[in-house]
C-alpha positions as CSV (number, residue, x, y, z in Angstrom):
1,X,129.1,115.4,77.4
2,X,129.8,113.5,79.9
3,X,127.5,114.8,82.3
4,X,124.6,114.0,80.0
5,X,125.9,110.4,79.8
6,X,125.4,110.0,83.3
7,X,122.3,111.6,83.8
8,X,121.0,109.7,80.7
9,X,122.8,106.0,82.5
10,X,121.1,107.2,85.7
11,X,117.5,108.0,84.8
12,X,117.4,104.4,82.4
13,X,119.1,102.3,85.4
14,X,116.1,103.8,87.9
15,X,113.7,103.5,85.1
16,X,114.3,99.8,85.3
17,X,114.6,99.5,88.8
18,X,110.9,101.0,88.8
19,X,110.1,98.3,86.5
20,X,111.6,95.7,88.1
21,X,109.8,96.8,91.7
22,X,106.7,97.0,89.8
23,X,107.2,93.4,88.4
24,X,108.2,92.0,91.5
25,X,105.7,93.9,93.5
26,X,103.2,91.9,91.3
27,X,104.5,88.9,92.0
28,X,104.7,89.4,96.0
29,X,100.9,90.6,95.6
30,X,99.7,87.3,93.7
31,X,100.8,85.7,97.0
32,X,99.7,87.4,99.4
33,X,97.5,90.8,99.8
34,X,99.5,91.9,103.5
35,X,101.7,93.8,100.8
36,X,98.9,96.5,100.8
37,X,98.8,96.7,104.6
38,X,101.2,98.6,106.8
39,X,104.1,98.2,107.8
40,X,104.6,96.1,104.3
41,X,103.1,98.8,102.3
42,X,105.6,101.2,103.8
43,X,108.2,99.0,101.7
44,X,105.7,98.8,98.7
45,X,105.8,103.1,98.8
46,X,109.5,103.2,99.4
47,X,110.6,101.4,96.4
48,X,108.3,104.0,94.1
49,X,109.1,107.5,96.1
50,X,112.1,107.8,98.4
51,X,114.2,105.1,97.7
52,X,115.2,106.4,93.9
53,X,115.9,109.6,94.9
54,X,118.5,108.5,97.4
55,X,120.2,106.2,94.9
56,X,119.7,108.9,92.0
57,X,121.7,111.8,94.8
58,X,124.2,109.0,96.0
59,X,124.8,107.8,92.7
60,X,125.2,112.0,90.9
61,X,124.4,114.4,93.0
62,X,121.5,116.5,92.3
63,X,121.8,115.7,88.3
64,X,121.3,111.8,89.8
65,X,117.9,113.1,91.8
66,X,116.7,115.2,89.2
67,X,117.5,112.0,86.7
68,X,115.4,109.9,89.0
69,X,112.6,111.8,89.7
70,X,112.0,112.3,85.5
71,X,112.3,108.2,85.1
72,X,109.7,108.1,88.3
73,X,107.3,110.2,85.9
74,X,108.3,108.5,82.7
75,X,107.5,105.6,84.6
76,X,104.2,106.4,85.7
77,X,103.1,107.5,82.5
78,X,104.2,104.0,81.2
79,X,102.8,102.3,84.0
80,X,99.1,103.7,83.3
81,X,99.0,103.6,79.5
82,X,100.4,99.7,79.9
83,X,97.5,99.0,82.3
84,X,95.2,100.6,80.3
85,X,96.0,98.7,77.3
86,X,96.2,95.8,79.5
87,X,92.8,95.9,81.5
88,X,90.9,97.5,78.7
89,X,88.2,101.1,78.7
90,X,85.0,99.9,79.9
91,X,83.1,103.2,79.8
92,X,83.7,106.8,81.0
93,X,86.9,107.4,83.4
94,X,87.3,109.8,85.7
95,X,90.6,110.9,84.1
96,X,88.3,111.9,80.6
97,X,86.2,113.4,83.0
98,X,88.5,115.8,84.2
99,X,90.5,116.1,80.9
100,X,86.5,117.6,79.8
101,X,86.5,119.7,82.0
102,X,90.3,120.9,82.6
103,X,91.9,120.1,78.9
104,X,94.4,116.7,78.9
105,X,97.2,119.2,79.5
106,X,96.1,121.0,82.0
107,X,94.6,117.9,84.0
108,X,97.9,115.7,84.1
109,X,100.0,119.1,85.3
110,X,97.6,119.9,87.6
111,X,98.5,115.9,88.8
112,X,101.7,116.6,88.6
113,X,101.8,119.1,91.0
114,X,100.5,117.1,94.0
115,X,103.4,114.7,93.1
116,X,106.2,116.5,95.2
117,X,103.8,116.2,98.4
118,X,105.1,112.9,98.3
119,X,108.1,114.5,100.6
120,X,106.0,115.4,102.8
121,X,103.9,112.6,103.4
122,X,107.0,110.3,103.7
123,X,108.2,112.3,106.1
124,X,104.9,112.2,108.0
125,X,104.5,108.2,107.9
126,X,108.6,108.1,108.9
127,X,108.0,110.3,112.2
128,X,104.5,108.2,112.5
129,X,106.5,105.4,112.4
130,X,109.8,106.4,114.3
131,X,108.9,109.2,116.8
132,X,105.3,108.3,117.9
133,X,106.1,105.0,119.6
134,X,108.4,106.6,122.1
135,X,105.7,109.0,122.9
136,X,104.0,106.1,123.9
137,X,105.9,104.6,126.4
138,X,107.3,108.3,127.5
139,X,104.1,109.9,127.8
140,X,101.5,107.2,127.9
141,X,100.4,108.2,124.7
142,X,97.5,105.4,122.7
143,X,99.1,102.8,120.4
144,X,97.3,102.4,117.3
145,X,97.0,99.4,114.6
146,X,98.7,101.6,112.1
147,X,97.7,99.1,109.0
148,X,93.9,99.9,110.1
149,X,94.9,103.5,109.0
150,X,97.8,103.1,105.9
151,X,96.4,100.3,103.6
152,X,95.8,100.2,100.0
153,X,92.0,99.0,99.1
154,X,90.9,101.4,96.2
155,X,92.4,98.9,93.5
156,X,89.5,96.6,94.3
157,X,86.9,99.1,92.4
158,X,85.4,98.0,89.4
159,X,86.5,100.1,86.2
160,X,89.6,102.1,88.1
161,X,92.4,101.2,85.5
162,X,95.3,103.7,84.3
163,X,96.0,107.0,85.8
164,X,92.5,106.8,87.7
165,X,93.7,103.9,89.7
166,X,97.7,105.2,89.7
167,X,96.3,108.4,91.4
168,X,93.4,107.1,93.3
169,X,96.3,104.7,94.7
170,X,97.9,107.7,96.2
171,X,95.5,109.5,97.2
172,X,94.1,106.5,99.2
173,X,97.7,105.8,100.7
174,X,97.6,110.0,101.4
175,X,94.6,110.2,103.0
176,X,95.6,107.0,105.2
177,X,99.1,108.6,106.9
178,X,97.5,111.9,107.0
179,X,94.0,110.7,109.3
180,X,96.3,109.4,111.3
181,X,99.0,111.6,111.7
182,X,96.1,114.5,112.6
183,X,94.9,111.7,115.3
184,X,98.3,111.5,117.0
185,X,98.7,115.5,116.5
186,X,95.1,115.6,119.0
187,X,96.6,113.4,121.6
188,X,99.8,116.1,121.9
189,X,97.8,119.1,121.8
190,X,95.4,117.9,124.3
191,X,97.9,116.6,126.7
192,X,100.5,119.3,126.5
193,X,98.6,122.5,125.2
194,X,95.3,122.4,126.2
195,X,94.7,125.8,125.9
196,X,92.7,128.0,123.6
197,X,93.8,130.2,120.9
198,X,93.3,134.2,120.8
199,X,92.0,133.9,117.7
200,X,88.4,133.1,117.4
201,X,88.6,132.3,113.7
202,X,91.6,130.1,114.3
203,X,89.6,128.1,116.7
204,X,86.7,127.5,114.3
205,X,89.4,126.6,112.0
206,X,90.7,124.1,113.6
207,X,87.6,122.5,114.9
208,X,87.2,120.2,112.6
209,X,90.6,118.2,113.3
210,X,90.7,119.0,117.1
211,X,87.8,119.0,118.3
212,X,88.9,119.6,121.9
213,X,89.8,123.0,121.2
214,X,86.1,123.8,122.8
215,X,87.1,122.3,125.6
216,X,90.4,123.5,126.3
217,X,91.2,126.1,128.9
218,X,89.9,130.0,127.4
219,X,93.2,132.2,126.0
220,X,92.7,134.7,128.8
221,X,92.2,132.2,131.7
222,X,95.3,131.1,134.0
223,X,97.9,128.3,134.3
224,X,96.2,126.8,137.8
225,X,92.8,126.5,135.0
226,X,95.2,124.4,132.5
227,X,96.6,122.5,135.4
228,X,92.6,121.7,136.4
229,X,91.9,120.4,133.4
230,X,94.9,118.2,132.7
231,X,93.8,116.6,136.0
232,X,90.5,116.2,135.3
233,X,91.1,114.1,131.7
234,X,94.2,112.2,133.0
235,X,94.5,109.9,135.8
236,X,97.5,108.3,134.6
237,X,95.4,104.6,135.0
238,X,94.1,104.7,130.7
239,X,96.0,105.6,127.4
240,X,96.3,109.7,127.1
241,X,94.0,110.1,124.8
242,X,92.6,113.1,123.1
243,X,89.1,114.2,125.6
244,X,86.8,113.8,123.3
245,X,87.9,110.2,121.6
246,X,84.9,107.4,121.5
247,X,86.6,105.2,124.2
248,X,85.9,108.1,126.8
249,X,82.5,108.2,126.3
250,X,80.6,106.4,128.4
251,X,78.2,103.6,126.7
252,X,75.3,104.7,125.8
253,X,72.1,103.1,127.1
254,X,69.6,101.5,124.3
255,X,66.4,100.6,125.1
């Protein structure tokens, strides 16, 4: 009994601290819109993913995680409905959309099931954030304006209320840490593995998100044919950047 009565003091305690973030995140955003840019969105995210489940596991253990993920998807629930009510149905959504085509049911646990990805991608921004900086100044690696990349914009679209803006809010966020993870991925590969894979499916594979695979040195070539190549793309005078990024090209000539 006990047990229950934590759990139960747990999830309502996280349930309002959603709440509260939410209000206060309001606030913050009537002021100023920076809180959709990174690095002050990486705060914004924090309060609604991460930061519960820590308190949640400090707080009980894994009954205090499990306590805080279900108020993080009472909450959401909440959250959309509320806005809903709040911001009105003007038209078609893409939600009904999708519940059309899906069933209600089957749409919001098919939503549900992205949800945990949310580990990963907070684990992604966290080594974008910690780990790729000293790549810079070890290897000589580009520096990016990561708030060009991680931003929130999508709320600005006429008609996105309840769980399309809730998820469209993600997704944007998602999309966001993941473009640029993939472009600090093809700075490594390039600069330390520049060489192609056996596998000639694998290579049209991954193409689309290294692009310098075609370039690289062939799978049956030799080291001193690596060791060319690296020397040809890196003079150690520009940022290592992937070969084929726009600031190598040379500028094009218009007439």
């Amino acid at each position: 009994m006990e047990h229950w009565i934590c759990f139960l003091r747990v999830l309502g305690w996280i349930y309002a601290g959603l709440a509260g973030a939410a209000l206060g995140t309001r606030l913050v955003w009537a002021i100023t819109d920076r809180i959709t840019v990174a690095p002050a969105l990486d705060v914004f995210i924090s309060l609604f993913t991460w930061i519960p489940w820590v308190v949640g596991a400090l707080w009980a253990g894994w009954a205090g995680l499990g306590a805080s993920v279900l108020a993080q998807v009472a909450f959401l629930h909440t959250f959309c409905l509320i806005h809903r009510a709040i911001r009105g149905k003007k038209g078609r959504t893409l939600t009904d959309a999708q519940a059309r085509l899906l069933g209600p049911v089957r749409n919001q646990l098919a939503l549900l099931c992205t949800a945990p990805a949310a580990v990963i991608f907070s684990a992604a921004r966290a080594a974008e954030m910690i780990l790729y900086p000293f790549l810079i100044r070890l290897a000589g690696l580009p520096a990016y304006k990561q708030g060009e990349w991680v931003n929130l914009s999508r709320h600005k679209y006429n008609g996105l209320i309840g769980y399309d803006l809730l998820w469209c809010w993600y997704c944007d966020w998602m999309t966001g840490v993941w473009a640029l993870g993939s472009e600090m991925l093809r700075n490594v590969e390039s600069f330390w593995c520049p060489i192609r894979f056996q596998s000639d499916a694998k290579n049209r594979h991954v193409a689309l998100d290294f692009p310098d695979v075609e370039k690289w040195a062939p799978h049956d070539g030799s080291m001193e044919d690596v060791v060319r190549l690296f020397e040809k793309h890196y003079d150690g005078k520009t940022p290592n950047r992937w070969w084929g990024h726009p600031d190598r090209q040379p500028p094009q000539n218009s007439e």
